[in-house]
C-alpha positions in Angstrom: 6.2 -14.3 15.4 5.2 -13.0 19.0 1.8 -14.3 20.5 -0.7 -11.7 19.5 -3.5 -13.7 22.0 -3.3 -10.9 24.9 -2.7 -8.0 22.3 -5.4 -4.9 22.2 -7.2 -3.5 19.8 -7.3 0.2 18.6 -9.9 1.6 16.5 -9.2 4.9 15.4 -13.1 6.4 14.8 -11.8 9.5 12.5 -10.0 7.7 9.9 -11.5 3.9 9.8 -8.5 1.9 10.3 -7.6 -0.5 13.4 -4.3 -2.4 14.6 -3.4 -4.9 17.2 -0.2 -3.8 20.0 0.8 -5.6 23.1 -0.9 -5.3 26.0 1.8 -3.3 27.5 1.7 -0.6 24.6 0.0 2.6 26.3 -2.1 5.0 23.9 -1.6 8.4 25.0 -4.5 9.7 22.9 -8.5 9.4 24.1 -10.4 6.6 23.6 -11.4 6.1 19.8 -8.2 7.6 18.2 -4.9 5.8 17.1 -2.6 8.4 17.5 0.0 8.0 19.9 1.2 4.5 21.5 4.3 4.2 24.5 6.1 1.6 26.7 7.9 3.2 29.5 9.2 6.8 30.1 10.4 9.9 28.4 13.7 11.2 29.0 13.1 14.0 26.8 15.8 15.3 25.2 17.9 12.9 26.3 16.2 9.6 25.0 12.7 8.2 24.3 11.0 6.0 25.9 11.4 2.2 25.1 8.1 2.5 22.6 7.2 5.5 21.2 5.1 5.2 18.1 3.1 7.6 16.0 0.2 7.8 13.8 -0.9 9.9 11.5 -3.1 10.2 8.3 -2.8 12.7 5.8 -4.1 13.3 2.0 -1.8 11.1 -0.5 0.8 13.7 -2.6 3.0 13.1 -5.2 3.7 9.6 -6.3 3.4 6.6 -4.4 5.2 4.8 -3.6 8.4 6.3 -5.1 8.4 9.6 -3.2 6.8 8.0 0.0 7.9 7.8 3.1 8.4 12.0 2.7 8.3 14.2 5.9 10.2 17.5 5.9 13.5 17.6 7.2 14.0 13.9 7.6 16.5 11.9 5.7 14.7 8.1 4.8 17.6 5.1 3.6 16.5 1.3 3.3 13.1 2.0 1.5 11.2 -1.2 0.6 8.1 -2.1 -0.6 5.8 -3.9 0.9 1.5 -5.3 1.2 -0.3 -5.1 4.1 -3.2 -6.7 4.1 -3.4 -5.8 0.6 -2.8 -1.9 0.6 0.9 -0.6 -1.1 3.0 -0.1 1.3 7.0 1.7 1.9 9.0 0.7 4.9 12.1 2.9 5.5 14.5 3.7 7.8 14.2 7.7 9.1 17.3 10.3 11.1 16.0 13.5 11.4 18.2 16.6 12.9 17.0 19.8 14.4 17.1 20.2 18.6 16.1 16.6 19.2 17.4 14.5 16.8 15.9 11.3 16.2 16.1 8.2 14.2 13.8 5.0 13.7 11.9 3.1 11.3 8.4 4.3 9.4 5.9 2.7 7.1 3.6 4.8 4.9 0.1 2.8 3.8 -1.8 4.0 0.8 -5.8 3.9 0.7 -7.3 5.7 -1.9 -6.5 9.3 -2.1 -5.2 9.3 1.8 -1.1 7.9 3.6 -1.3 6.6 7.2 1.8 7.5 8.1 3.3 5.4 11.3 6.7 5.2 12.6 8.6 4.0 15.7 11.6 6.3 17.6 15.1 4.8 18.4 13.4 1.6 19.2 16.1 -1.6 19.8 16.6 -4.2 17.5 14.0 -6.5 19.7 11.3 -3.6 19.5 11.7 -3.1 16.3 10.6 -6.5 15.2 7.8 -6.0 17.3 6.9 -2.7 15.9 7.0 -4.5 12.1 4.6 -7.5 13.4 2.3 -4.7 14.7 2.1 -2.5 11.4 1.2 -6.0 9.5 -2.1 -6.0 11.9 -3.2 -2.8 10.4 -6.8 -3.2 8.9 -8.1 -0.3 6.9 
């Protein structure tokens, strides 16, 4: 597990839910929202940068976790349960098509009647690992 001591906190004020990301993960959203979180540069449409992670939270549909994670026009393999920090949980692997393909990994967390959706774009095997110790600091 990485050393978490110099990692920040970011409270997202709209939804109520907070996690922890190394000191060198950049939000790209105001102060008080969780959105948007990126190490390095974009090559857009060529590559992403070496972090690019996204957050969203939307009104639970259909059954979770079986038809979770679920966004259009993205094809999910590898699907696994999992607990964080005692909310249900799907971890999956995403490739999506369309003028900029992409691929990655996302997680979709269940509270109540809403998903916090949050997923991480071609990251390395490295950041990866990273990204999962990250999404096990969510607190919601």
């Amino acid at each position: 597990m990485p050393d978490q001591a110099n990692w920040k906190e970011c409270r997202d004020r709209q939804y109520g839910f907070s996690l922890r990301v190394p000191a060198d993960w950049c939000s790209t959203t105001e102060e008080g929202r969780c959105v948007q979180f990126q190490k390095g540069t974009s090559e857009l449409p060529q590559g992403v940068p070496e972090v690019d992670v996204f957050i969203r939270v939307s009104p639970a549909r259909d059954s979770f976790p079986k038809d979770y994670p679920n966004s259009p026009g993205v094809h999910y393999t590898d699907q696994q349960q999992w607990d964080i920090n005692s909310l249900p949980a799907v971890r999956a692997r995403f490739r999506s098509s369309g003028p900029v393909p992409n691929w990655g990994v996302e997680y979709a967390v269940r509270k109540g009647t809403s998903v916090l959706s949050i997923y991480i774009s071609q990251p390395n095997p490295e950041v990866e690992e990273l990204f999962d110790e990250v999404v096990k600091t969510l607190r919601w």
